[in-house]
KETILUM-110910 format. One line per 4 residues: for each residue x, y, z of C-alpha. Coordinates in pm, 1 decimal. Each point is the difference from the previous one (the first is absolute). Example, Ala and Ser with C-alpha at 12.3 -4.5 7.8 and 13.67 -1.06 7.14 Angstrom:
BEGIN
1230.0 -450.0 780.0 | 137.0 344.0 -66.0 .
END
This chain:
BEGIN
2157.2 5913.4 4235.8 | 63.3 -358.1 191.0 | 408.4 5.2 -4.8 | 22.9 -329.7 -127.9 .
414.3 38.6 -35.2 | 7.1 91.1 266.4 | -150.9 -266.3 189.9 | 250.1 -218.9 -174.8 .
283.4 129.8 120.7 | -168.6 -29.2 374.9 | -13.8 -368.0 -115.4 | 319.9 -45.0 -104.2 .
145.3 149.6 287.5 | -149.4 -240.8 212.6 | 252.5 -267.3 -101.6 | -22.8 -317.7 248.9 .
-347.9 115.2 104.8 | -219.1 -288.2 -181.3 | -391.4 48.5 106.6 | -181.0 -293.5 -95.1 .
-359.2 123.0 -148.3 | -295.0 -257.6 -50.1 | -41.2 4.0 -357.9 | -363.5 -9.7 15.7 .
-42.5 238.2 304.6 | -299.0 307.5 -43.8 | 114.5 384.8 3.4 | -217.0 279.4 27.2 .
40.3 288.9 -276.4 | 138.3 317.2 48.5 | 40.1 292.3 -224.5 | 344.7 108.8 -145.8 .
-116.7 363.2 38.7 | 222.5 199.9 175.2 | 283.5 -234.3 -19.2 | -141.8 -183.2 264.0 .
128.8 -375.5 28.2 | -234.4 -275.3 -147.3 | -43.6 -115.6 -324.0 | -154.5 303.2 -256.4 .
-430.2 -100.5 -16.6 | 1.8 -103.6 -352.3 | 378.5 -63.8 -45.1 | 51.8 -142.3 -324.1 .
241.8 -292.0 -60.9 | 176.5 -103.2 -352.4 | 49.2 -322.6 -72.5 | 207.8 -128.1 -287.2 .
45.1 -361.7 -103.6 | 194.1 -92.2 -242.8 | -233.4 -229.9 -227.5 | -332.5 -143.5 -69.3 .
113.8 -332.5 -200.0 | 54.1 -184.7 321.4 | -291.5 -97.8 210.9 | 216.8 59.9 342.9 .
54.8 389.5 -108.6 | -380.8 34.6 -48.9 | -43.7 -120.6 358.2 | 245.0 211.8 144.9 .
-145.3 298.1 -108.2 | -364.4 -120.0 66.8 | 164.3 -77.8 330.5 | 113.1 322.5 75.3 .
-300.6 253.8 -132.0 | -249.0 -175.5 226.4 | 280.3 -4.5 274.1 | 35.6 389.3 -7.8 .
-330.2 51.9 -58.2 | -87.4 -209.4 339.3 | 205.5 226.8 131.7 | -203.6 364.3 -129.2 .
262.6 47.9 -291.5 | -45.0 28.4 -327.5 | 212.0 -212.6 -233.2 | 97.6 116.2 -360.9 .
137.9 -341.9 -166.5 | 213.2 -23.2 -326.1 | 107.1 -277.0 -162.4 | 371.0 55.4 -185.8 .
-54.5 -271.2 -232.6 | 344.4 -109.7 -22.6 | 130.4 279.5 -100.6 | 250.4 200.5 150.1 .
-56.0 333.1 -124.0 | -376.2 -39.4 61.1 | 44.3 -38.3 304.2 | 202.0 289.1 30.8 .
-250.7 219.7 -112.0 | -252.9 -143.0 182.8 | 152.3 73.2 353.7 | 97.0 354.2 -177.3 .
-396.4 25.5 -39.4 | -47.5 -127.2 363.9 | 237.1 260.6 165.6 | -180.4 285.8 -231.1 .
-329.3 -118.3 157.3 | 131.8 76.9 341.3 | -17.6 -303.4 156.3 | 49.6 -89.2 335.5 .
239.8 -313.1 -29.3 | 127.2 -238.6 -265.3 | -8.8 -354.1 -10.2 | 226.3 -123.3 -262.8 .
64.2 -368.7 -121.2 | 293.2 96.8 -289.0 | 14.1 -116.6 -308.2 | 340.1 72.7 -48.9 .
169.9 13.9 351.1 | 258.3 260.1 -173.6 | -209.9 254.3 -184.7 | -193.0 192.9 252.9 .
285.8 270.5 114.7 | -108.6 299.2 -116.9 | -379.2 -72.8 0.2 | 27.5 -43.6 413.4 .
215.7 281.2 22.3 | -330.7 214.0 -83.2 | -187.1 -237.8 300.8 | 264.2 143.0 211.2 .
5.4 332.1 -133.7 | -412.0 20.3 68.9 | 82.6 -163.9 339.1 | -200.9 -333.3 -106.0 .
130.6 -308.1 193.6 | 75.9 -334.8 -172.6 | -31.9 -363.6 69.8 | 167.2 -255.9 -239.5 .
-220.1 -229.1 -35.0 | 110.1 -430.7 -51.2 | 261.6 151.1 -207.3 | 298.1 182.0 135.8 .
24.7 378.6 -178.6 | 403.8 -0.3 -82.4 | 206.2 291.3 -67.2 | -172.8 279.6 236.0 .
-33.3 162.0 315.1 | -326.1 109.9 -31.5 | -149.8 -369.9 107.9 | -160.5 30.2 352.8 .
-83.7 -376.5 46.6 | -6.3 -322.3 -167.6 | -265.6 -279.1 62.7 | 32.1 -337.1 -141.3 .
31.2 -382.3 68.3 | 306.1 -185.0 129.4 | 109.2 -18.8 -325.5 | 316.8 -220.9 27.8 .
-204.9 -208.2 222.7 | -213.2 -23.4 -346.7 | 304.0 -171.4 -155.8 | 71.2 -221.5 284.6 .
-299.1 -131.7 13.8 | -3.9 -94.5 -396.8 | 343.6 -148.8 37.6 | -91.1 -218.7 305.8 .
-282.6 -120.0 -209.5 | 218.7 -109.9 -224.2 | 264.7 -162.9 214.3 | -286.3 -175.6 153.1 .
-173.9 -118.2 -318.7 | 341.9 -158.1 -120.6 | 93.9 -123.9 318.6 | 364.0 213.5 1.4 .
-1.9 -54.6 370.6 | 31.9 -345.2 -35.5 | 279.3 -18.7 -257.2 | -222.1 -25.1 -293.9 .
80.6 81.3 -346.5 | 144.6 110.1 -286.5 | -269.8 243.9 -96.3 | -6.1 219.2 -287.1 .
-164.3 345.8 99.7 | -68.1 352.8 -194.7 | 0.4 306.1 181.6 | -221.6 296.4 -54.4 .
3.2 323.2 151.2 | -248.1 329.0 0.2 | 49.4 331.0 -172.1 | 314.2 165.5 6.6 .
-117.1 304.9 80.1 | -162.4 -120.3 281.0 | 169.9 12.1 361.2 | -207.3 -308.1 112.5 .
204.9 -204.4 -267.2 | 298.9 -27.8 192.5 | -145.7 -43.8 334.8 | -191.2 -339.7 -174.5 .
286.9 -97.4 -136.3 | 240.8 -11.9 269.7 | -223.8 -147.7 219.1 | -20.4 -292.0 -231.0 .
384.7 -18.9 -49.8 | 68.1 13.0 414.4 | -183.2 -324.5 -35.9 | 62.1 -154.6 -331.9 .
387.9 108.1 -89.4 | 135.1 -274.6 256.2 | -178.5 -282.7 -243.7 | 137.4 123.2 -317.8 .
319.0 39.3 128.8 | -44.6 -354.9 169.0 | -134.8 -55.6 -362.5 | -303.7 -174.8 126.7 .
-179.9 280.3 -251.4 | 138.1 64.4 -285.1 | -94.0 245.4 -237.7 | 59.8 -79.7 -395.8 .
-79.0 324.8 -129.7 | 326.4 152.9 162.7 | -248.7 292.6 74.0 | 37.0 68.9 437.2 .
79.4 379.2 -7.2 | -283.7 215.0 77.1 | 74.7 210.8 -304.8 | -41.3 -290.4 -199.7 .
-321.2 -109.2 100.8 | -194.9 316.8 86.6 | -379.2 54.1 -182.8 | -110.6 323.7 -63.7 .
-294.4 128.5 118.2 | -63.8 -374.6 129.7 | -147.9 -75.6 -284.4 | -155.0 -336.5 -60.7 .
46.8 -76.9 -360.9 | 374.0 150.9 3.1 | 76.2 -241.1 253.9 | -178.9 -269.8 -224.2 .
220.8 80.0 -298.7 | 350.6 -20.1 226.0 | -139.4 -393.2 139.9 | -62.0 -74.0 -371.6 .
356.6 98.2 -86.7 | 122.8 -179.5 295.1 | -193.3 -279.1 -95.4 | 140.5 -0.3 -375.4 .
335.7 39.0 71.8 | 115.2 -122.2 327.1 | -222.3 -339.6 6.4 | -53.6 -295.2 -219.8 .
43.5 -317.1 200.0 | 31.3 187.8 333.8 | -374.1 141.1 176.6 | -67.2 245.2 234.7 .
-46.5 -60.4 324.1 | -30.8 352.1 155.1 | -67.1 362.8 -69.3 | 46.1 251.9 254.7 .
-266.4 279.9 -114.5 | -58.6 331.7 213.7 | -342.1 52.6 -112.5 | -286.8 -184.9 -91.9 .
-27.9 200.0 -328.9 | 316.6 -124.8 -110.2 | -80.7 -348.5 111.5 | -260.2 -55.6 -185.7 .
202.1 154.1 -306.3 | 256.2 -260.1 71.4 | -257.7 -267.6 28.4 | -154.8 67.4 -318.4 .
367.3 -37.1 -183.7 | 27.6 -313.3 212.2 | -343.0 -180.0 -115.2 | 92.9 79.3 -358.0 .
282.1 -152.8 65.6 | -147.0 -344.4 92.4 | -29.7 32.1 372.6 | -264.9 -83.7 179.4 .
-20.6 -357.4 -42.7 | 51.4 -295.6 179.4 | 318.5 -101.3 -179.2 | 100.8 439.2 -2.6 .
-122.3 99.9 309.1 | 6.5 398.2 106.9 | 262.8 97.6 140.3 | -22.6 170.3 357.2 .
-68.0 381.5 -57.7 | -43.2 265.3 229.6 | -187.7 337.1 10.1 | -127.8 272.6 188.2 .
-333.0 225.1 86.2 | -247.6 -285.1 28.8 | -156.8 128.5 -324.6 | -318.3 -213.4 -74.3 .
96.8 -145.7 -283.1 | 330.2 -131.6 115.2 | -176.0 -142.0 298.3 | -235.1 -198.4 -214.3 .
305.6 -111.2 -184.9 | 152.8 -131.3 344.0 | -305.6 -164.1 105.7 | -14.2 -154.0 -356.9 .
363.1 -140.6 56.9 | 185.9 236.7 -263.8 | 109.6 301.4 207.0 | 208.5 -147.4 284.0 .
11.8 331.6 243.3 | -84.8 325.2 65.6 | 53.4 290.3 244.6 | -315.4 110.2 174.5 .
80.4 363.8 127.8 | -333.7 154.7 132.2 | -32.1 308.8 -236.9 | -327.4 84.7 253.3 .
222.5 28.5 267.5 | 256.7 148.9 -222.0 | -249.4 315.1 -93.5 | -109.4 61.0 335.5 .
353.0 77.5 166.8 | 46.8 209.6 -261.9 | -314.3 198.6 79.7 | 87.1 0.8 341.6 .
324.7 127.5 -52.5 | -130.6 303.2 -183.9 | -292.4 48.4 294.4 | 334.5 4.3 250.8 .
192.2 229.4 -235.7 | -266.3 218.1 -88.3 | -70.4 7.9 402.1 | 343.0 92.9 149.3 .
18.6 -338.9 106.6 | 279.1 -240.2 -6.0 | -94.7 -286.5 -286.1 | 100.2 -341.3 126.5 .
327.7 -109.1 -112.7 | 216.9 -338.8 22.0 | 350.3 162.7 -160.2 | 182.6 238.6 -29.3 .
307.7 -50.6 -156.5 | -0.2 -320.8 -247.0 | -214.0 187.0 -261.7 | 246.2 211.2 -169.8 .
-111.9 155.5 -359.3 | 303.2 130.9 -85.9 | 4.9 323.3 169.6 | -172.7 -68.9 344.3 .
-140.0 -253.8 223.0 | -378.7 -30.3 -22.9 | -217.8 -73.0 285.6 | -181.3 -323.5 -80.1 .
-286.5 -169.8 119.7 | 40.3 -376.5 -92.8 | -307.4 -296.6 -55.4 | 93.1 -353.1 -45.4 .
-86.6 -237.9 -250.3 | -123.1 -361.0 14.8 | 97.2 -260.9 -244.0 | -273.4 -173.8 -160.8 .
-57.4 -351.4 -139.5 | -235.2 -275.1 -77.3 | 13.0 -141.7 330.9 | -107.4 393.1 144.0 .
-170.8 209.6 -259.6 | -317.1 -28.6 233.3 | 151.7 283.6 235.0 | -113.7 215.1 -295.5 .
-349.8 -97.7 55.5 | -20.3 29.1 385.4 | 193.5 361.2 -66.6 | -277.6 107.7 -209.9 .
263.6 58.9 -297.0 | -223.4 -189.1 -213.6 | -303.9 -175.7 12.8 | -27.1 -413.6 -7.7 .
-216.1 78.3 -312.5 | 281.6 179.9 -211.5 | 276.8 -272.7 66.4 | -245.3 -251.8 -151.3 .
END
């Protein structure tokens, strides 16, 4: 039986030693018979994601079946759905299948304990996948975007669109912030803050609502119309006379939730113009809305690119061989430091959406 815990803790052990792997490099097979090292000839990978009502998730996962599967694996994908204890049982399903390796993106970063203390127990090795698993050991390695370089890049958007740099201002801005139970939250968050908090405490950017605390402003499950209802709120209590003149959304699911609550409102016009709102995952419809002159910004993270480290890390793993790492110690879930492979993002506007073209993200057809 391939030792695949085993092979781990070779990995582990290997601290400083970083080997760079080409991501797209060609491997031979080899059998696991015999406990012989290579990956097992027909290894079989799990793959949960946590939802299918965002388009993003529904690339990820396409992302990652055809990766493994390029690769000689075969991929057993499950969608959670959004909920927690689905996906619980799900991966409980995946372990009883025997698989070779998980790939999890968590629903809820908290609730997966006990379910990947049975992945340890069968000696299955996991990768955290865009979202950091909190709360256990039994996380082998995390692979995601620069995610407070994600919030950076929405706040400099901002700062940039209002001219903050040049002493511009008064603004009024609303904040909004992902799920709670989501690690990513945070790391969006104060990545925006680093850059924003000077101007509101400069009070270039003011925010009526009162509402800056990340508990204050989280949406669960980054759900569009929930973040819809909170703007209309907003909107009804906090301005009569006064407009908006920025939003800082994390995704482009809430955006567009908060942009629907704003043209109810009256924006949109020349006399009410849209305020500048931000968003993330290049989704296509959020990108038609920028190039329409509604959406102000998105976050183009490369889930493509995104899929296939992750199916490289598991072909490394599942190989003896050390994965390709960029930290060590700044990923810390509560009980250890997870290895993490990092991708960065690229900020996205009207003056740039055309990268998404020449990147083959989407076609000049579909942004029409």
């Amino acid at each position: 039986m391939f030792r695949r815990r085993a092979a781990l803790a070779f990995l582990a052990g290997a601290g400083s030693l970083v080997l760079t792997l080409s991501a797209c490099g060609q491997f031979s097979e080899s059998s696991s018979e015999g406990g012989s090292v290579g990956r097992p000839e027909g290894g079989t990978v799990g793959i949960a994601m946590p939802t299918r009502a965002s388009e993003r998730w529904l690339t990820d996962g396409k992302s990652v079946v055809e990766g493994l599967e390029d690769k000689g694996y075969k991929a057993k994908l499950v969608y959670g759905d959004d909920d927690p204890k689905r996906q619980v049982a799900q991966i409980e399903d995946l372990v009883k299948l025997g698989v070779d390796a998980l790939i999890v993106a968590a629903i809820d970063a908290r609730s997966l304990n006990s379910v990947l203390q049975q992945a340890a127990d069968a000696n299955i090795p996991v990768i955290s996948y865009d979202r950091l698993i909190m709360g256990t050991k039994n996380v082998d390695y995390y692979v995601s975007f620069d995610n407070e370089m994600v919030g950076r890049q929405q706040a400099r958007h901002i700062i940039e669109k209002l001219g903050l740099e040049d002493g511009k201002g008064p603004f009024n801005i609303e904040l909004f912030a992902g799920s709670p139970d989501d690690n990513n939250t945070k790391y969006f968050f104060d990545g925006s803050m680093a850059l924003l908090q000077p101007f509101l405490d400069s009070k270039q950017l003011v925010v009526p609502s009162g509402e800056t605390k990340l508990n204050k402003i989280t949406t669960l499950r980054w759900d569009g119309p929930t973040a819809e209802k909170r703007m209309n709120d907003i909107l009804s209590k906090w301005y009569g006379s006064q407009e908006v003149d920025a939003v800082l959304s994390p995704y482009d699911g809430i955006s567009r939730g908060v942009l629907d609550a704003l043209t109810a409102d009256g924006y949109g016009s020349d006399s009410k113009p849209l305020p500048v709102v931000t968003g993330q995952d290049a989704e296509l419809a959020s990108v038609r809305s920028i190039i329409a002159g509604q959406q102000s910004q998105t976050v183009y993270k490369d889930i493509r690119a995104l899929g296939e480290a992750a199916t490289q890390m598991v072909d490394d793993i599942l190989r003896e061989r050390l994965p390709r790492i960029d930290n060590r110690t700044d990923y810390n879930n509560g009980v250890k430091d997870v290895p993490v492979y990092l991708l960065q993002p690229e900020s996205v506007d009207k003056t740039n959406y055309e990268l998404l073209v020449r990147d083959g993200y989407f076609t000049a057809d579909q942004l029409k």
